[in-house]
Each structure stands twice: as C-alpha cells, then as structure tokens.
C-alpha positions in Angstrom: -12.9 9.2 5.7 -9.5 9.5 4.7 -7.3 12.3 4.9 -6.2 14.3 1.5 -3.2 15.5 0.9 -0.8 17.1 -1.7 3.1 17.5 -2.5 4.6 20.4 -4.8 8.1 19.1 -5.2 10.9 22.1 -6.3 14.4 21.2 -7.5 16.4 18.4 -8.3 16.2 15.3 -8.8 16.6 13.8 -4.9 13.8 16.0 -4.4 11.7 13.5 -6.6 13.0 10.8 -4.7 12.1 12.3 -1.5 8.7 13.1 -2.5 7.9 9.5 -3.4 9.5 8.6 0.2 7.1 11.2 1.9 4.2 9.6 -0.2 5.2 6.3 0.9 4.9 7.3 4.4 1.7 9.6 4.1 -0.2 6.2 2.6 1.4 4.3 5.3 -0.4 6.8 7.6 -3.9 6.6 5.9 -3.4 9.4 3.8 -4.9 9.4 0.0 -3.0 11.4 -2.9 -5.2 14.3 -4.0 -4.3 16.6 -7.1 -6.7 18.9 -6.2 -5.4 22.0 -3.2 -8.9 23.5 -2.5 -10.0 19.6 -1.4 -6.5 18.6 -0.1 -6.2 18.1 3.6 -2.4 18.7 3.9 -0.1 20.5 1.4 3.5 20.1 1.3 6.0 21.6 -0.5 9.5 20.1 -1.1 12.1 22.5 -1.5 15.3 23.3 -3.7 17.9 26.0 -1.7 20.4 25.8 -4.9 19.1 29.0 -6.0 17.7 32.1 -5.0 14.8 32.1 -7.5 13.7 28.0 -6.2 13.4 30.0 -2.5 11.8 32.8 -3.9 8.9 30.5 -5.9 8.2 28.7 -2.5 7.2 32.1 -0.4 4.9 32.8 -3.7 3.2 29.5 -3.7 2.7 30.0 0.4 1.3 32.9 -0.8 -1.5 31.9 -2.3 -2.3 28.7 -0.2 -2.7 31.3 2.4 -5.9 32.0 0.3 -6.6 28.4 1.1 -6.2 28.0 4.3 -8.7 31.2 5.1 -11.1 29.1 3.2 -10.4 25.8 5.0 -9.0 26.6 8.4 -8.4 22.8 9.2 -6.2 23.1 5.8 -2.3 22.0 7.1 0.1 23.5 5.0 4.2 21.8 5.6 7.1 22.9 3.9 10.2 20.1 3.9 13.6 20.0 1.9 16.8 21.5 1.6 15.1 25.2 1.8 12.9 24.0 5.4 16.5 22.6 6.6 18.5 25.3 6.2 16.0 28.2 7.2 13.2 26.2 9.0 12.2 29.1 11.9 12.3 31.8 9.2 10.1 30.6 6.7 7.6 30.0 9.3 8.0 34.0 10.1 8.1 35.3 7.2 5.3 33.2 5.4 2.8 32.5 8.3 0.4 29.7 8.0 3.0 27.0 8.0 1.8 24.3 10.2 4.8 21.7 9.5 8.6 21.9 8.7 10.6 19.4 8.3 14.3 19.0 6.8 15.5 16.1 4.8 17.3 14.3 6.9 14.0 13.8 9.3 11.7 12.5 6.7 11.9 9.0 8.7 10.6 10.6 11.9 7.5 12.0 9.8 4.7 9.5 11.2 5.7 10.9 14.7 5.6 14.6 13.2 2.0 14.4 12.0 1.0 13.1 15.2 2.5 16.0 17.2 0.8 18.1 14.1 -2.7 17.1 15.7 -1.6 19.4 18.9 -0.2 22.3 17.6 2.4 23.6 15.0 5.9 21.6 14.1 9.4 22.2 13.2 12.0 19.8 13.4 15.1 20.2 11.0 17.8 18.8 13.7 19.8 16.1 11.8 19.8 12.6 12.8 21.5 9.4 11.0 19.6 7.6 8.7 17.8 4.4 9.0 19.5 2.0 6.8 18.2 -0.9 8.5 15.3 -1.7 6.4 13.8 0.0 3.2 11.3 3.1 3.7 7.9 2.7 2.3 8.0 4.3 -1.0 5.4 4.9 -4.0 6.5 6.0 -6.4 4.9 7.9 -9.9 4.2 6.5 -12.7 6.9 6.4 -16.4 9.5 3.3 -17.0 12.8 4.8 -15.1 12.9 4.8 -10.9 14.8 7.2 -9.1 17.1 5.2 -6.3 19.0 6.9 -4.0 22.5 5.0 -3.0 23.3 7.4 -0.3 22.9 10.6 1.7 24.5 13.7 2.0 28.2 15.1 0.7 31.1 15.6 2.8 32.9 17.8 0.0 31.8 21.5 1.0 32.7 23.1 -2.6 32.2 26.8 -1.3 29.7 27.7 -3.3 27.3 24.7 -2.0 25.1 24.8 0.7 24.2 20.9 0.2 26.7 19.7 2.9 24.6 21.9 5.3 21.0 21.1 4.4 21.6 17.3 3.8 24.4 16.6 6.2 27.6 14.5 6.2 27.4 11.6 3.1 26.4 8.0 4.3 26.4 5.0 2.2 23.1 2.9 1.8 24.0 -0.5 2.1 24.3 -2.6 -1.3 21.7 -5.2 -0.3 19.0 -2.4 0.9 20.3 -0.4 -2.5 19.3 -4.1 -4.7 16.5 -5.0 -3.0 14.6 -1.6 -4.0 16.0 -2.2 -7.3 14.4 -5.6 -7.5 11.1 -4.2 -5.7 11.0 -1.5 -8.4 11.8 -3.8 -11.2 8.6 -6.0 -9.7 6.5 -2.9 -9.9 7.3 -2.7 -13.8 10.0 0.2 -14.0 12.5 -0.7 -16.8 14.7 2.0 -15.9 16.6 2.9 -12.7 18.2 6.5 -12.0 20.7 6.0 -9.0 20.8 9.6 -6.8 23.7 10.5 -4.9 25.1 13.9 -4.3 28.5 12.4 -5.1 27.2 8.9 -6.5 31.1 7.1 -7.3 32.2 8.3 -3.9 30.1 5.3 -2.7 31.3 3.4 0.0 34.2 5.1 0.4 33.6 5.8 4.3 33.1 1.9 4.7 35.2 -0.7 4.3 32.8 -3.2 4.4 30.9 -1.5 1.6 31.3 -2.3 -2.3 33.0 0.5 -4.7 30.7 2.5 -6.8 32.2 0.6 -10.1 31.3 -2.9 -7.6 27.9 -1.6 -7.0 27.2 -0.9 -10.4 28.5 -4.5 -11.2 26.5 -6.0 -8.7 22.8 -4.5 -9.8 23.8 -5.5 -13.6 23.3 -8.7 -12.7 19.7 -8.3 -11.4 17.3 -9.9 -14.0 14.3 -7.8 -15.2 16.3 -4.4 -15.6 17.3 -3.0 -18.9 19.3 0.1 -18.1 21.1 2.0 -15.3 21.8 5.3 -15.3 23.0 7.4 -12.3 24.3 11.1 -11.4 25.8 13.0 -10.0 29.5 12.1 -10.0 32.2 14.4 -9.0 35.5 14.5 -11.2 38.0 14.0 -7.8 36.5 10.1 -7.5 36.0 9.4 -10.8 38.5 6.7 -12.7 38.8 3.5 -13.9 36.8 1.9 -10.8 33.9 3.3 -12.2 34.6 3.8 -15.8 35.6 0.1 -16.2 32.3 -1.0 -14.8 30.4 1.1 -17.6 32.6 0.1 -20.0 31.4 -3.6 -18.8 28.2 -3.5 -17.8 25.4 -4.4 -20.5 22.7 -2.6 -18.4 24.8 1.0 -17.5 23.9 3.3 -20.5 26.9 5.0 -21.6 26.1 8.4 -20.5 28.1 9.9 -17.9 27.3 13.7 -16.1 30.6 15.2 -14.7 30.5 18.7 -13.4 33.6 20.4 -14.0 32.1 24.2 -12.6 34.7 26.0 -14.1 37.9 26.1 -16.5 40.0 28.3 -14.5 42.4 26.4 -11.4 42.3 29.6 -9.7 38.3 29.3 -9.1 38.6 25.0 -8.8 41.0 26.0 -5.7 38.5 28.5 -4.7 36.1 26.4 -4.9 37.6 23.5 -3.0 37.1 21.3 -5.8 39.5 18.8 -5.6 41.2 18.8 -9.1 43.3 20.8 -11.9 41.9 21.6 -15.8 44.4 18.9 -16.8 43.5 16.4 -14.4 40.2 16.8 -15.3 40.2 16.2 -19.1 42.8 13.5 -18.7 39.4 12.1 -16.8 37.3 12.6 -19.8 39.9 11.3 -22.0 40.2 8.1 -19.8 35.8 7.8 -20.3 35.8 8.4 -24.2 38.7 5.7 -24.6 36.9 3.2 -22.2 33.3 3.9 -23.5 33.6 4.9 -27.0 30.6 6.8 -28.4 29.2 7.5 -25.0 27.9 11.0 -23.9 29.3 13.9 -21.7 27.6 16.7 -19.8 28.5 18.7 -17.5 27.5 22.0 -14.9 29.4 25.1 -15.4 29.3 27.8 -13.2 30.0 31.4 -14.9 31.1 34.8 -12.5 31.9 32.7 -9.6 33.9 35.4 -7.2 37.4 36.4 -8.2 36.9 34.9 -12.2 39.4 36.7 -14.5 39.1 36.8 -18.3 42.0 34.4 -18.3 39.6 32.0 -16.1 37.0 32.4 -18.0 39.2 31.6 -21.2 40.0 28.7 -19.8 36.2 27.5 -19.2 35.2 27.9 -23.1 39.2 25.8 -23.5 37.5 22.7 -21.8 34.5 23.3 -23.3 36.2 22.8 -26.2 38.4 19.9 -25.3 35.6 18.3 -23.2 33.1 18.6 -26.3 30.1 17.9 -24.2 26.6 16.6 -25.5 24.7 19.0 -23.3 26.1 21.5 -20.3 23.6 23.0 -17.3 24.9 26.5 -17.0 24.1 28.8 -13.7 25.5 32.7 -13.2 26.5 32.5 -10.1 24.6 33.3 -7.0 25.3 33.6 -3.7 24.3 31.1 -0.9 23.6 32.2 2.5 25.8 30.5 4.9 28.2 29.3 2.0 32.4 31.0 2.3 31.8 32.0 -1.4 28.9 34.1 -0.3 31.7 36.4 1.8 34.3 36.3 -0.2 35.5 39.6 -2.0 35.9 40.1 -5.7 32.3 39.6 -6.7 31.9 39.5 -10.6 29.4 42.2 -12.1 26.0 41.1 -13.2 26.7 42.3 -16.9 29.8 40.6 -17.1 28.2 37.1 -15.7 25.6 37.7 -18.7 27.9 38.3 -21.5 30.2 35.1 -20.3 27.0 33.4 -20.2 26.0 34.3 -23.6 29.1 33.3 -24.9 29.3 29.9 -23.3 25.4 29.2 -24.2 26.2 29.8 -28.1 29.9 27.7 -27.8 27.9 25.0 -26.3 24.9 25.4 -28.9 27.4 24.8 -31.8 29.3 21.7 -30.4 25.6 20.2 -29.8 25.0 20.9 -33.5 27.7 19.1 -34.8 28.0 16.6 -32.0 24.3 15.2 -33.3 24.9 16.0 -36.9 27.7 13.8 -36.9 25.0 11.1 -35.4 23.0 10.9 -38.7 23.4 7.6 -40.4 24.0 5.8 -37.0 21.7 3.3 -35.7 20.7 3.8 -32.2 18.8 1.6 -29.4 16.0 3.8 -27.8 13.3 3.0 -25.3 10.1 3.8 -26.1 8.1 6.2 -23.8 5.3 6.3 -26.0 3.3 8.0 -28.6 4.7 11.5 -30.1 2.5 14.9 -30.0 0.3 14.3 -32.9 -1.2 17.7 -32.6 -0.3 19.0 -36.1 -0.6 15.5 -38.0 -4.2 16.4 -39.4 -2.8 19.7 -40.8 0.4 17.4 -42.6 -1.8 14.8 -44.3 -4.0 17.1 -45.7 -4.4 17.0 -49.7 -3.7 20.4 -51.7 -7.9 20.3 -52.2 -7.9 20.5 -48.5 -9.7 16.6 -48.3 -8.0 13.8 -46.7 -5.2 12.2 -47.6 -6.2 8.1 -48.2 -3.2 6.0 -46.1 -3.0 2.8 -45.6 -1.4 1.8 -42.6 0.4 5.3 -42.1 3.3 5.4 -40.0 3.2 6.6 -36.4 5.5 8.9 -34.6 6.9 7.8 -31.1 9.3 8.9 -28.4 12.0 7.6 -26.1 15.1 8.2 -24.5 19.0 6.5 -26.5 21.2 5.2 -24.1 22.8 7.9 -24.1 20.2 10.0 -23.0 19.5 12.3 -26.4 15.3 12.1 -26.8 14.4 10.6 -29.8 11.3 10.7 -32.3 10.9 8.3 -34.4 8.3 6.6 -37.0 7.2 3.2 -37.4 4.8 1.6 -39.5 3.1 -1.7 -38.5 2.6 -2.3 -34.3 3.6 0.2 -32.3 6.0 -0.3 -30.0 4.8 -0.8 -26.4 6.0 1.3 -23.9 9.8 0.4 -22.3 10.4 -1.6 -26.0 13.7 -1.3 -27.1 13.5 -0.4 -30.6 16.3 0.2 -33.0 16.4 3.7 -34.6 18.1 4.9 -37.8 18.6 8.5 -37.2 17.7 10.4 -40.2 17.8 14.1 -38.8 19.0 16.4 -35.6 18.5 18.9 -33.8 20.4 20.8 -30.4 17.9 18.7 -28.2 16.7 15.6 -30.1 17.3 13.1 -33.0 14.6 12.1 -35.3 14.5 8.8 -37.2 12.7 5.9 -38.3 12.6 2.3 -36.5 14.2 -0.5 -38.3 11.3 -2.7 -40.2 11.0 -6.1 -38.0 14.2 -5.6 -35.5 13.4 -4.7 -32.0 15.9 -5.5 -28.7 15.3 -8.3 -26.7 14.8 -6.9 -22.6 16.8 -8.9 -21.2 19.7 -9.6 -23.5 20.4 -6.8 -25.5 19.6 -8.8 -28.8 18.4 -8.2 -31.6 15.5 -10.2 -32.8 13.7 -10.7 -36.2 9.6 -9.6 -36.9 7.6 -10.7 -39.2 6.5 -7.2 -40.5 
C-alpha cells in the first residue's frame, strides 16, 4: 500500500511553486496525496519567514500534529521552506516531533532525504546549486494559471529581507528549461502562466549567454496554446524599457505590472539598500503608463521601517499619490532575525506604525475608488474562472407574494480575472462560458476589489489570437 502524505504550504507565492515541486517528487517516490492528517503518512509544512506571525502559525500547527503523532507513532511530520532554512536546528528544539527539515534550496536532494528518514530523524538546510539540467517532476493543483519559477534566489540584501539568506544567491533557469515547462503546462490545459522570481526582470543578468527578462518574455509569447503571462516580483533598480517594451509588445503579457517601491522617503530607500531615488522611481512608472497605456500598478509599502521621519513618511503617501496604484500590500514593519535592519537604532513606535498605516490604508482605499469608478463604461477582456456564488440568488428572484419568480432563460453570474488582474463578476444569458473563455465584459459597476458587468451578447475572444468573434445568440 502506498504511503499518504500531506503539505500545508505558508506564504508566498514560490511557496506554491515549491509545493507542487515537492509533490512532484513525493509521487515520483510512490507517495499518494491525502487531504486528510489523521490518515496521512507524512505531513509537511512549507514555510514563510517574511513575518513573525507566518513563524508563529507554523509552531501552532506543530502543535496540534503533535496530537497526531501520539496517535500514530509511525506518523512523520517535516517542516521545509524559507522558516526550516533559516532556523532548521531550532524548530526541531523547540517544537519536538519533527522528523524532517529541509530548506529550499535542497528540495532536489529530497528522494535521498526520505530514505535516510527510514533510519532516523533529518535535517539538511546546507545550500547547494540548483539542478538546471533537466526539469524537476512537478504536479501541480488544479485552476487555469501555472506558477513557473524563472530563477532562484536574490543577490540584492535590502536590509530588511531575510530572502537572500534562506534562498541563497539568484541563479537564472535557463530559457529552454523555463519554455519547455511552459509548453508541458500549456499540454496539461493551464491557460495561464505566473512566472516567480524574487527579482523576476533581473533575469539573466549573471549570464551572458542567457536572454533578458524583456527577451524571455518575447520568447514564451510565441509559444502556441497560451493566452496570458503574468509574472512578479520585479524590483524598480532593473526595471526599464527592456522589459517594459516587451509588455508593451507582447499579445500574451497582460498589462499588469507589481513594483515594490517600500517606501517614499530616500533616507529609508538608502537604508534599505534599495537601489533607487523617489524620482527615479516614478520616472519608472511614468516610463510603464506611457508604454502600456491603461495597464495596472501595485506595489508593497513598508510603514515604520527604522529611522522613518514624518518627512519620510510624507513622502510615501506623495508617491502614493503620483504613483496612483490599483492596489498596494502594506506591512508595519517587523524585524527579521539575522537581517542589519533588525539592529539598527531608531526603532519606530508601535502606535505611530498604526496610525501611518491607517492613513496610507484609507489614501490607498480612495485612489482604488476612483481608479475603478473611472473604469465604468469600458469594455474589458476577462477569463472566465467559473460560476459566481449563487448563495443569495433564491432570496433575489423571489416575488413580493414570496412564490417564484417565472424566468425564462435567466442570466447567470460568473467570475474571472481582466488582464489587468481586477476580479470581475459578470452576467450572461445564453451558454455559459467555459472555464479559461475569454469573454468580453462591459463594466457596469465597482467596487475597491472587483468590477461587476455584463458579457457582450454573441462576442467572445478567440484563444489564440486575441480576436473577437461573432455568436449566434
């Protein structure tokens, strides 16, 4: 009989990735998925060390496998990721019952770990180069967009990130290996691909036999099958008109483009080591909304970071302003053991992180209004992802007797993602639309996190294309 097993996956997107990888390689092994701890063989969880509170969940969840494991004594419990990388010995200290640790960077060698596993405890976070030789076995979950990662690690050590020192110096996946999981996930009927990287458009920069990040792009637009591309994260200090260009070109890129500027203040982008100015910065977001008119920008800000003045901070909510992002992921910031920012003096108060907090949350709330606002009347291309929660639909076509309402042919409601990446709901009488159809959406009403609107009787997107054609209603 085969052997069970289970992954919890914490974090970020690269976690997900990595947790398809590990499933690839569990299978390979003669392992079976199992949703199910109490009949699970092995339990992993996949850690996040960006946070405190991601660290913090992981010794809870131990917690209570512990329960588990008293139960089922041949029970292995393993924790991997960034977390098991950067604090391997002490996790298995301080949690007990950990059979297997692992960091990310040894996920390759994890066929020989669960063979030592049959002889005792293991823990092997030492880095090693990657494997770019051939594709690792992957399986992936189910929905239309796969995650592809293009490369590994970051060689930028912003202070406050401890992402250099869990995943280890960046290294470029070659092109080829990069489109032939493209193609083998395109096969397996994804319509979507999510390229991971911690710096994606610093691709191929430590190679000189390697394509740019904008060539790269280029080069997987071509690939027949796929209908979009999206990718993150990208850092401002590499970003220009190498990879701007290629989405202003590319059919399949969708105009969405994530670039972190942390904070508004130059005094915390030096201490951070960021690489870049205010200025130099929105002349970069300038450059994207010229090249790629009506595309979307987000962004992480990071509010408190050690030594923020008001000034600083003033000059956060100025970008902000200027930048006029879609959507912003906002942290107070934390320290992270082993990170310079995590010693360095001038630590913002708690209170004064929440009220600068507050008052970016409620700046960024009324851009977002008016940002999407300013989208009703516009006609949009959105993938569908399938049917809408229909929970309350019996309660709206109720008559004011309380029988119901006679329809013929009523319209449905749906979901999908625009291209540029604002969640949509829409209505359409006739068909529905299968998942990973590109349907065209007039939007009719917004909201701060989603459009509503109603598909355009008989004109859908061809895949492959980006046409429109004509249906017989």
């Amino acid at each position: 009989m085969s052997k069970r097993f289970m992954i919890f996956t914490y974090g970020c997107q690269m976690n997900r990735y990595d947790s398809e990888t590990i499933t690839g390689y569990l299978t390979q092994e003669g392992y079976e998925p199992c949703d199910d701890p109490a009949k699970s063989d092995l339990i992993l969880l996949n850690t996040c060390s960006i946070r405190d509170r991601a660290e913090q969940k992981v010794f809870s969840q131990l917690g209570r496998l512990r329960k588990l494991k008293r139960a089922n004594p041949n029970l292995k419990i393993g924790v991997c990721g960034c977390f098991a990388t950067r604090a391997g010995a002490d996790i298995a200290k301080r949690a007990g019952g950990v059979d297997l640790i692992f960091g990310t960077q040894n996920i390759s060698k994890l066929p020989e770990l669960l063979e030592e596993l049959e002889t005792g405890s293991v823990c092997d976070t030492d880095a090693i180069e990657p494997d770019f030789t051939e594709l690792a076995p992957i399986r992936r979950g189910g929905g239309l967009g796969a995650y592809v990662s293009i490369s590994r690690g970051c060689d930028n050590f912003c202070t406050f990130c401890v992402v250099p020192y869990t995943r280890g110096p960046e290294w470029s996946k070659p092109s080829a290996l990069i489109a032939g999981e493209v193609e083998s996930a395109v096969r397996e009927g994804f319509q979507e691909i999510n390229l991971l990287g911690q710096n994606v458009n610093s691709y191929g920069k430590n190679s000189d036999a390697e394509l740019t990040f904008g060539g790269l792009l280029r080069k997987l637009d071509r690939i027949e099958g796929l209908k979009r591309i999206r990718f993150m994260t990208s850092h401002p200090q590499d970003c220009g008109e190498d990879m701007i260009g290629a989405m202003a070109e590319c059919e399949k890129v969708c105009e969405h483009l994530h670039l972190p500027v942390q904070s508004g203040g130059d005094d915390v982008l030096r201490r951070m080591e960021r690489g870049y100015t205010t200025d130099e910065y929105l002349a970069k977001t300038a450059l994207f909304r010229e090249r790629v008119p009506g595309g979307a920008l987000t962004s992480d800000i990071i509010v408190g970071f050690p030594g923020e003045t008001e000034k600083d901070f003033e000059g956060t909510l100025r970008v902000i302003k200027e930048a006029r992002y879609d959507n912003i992921y906002l942290f107070k910031y934390s320290p992270r053991p082993g990170t310079p920012a995590e010693s360095m003096g001038d630590q913002v108060p708690e209170e004064v992180k929440t009220e600068r907090f507050q008052a970016v949350q409620l700046l960024q709330q009324d851009i977002s209004e008016e940002i999407h606002r300013n989208m009703e009347g516009s006609i949009v291309e959105v993938m569908t992802e399938g049917p809408a929660d229909e929970k309350s639909s019996k309660q709206r076509d109720r008559g004011h007797l309380g029988g119901e309402l006679l329809q013929i042919s009523p319209p449905k409601r749906f979901v999908g993602r625009s291209r540029s990446n604002h969640r949509v709901q829409f209505t359409k009488g006739g068909p529905p639309p299968r998942a990973g159809e590109l349907v065209e959406v007039e939007i009719l009403r917004s909201g701060i996190r989603s459009l509503g609107g109603i598909a355009i009787p008989g004109r859908a997107v061809l895949a492959d294309s980006g046409a429109l054609e004509e249906r017989a209603p």
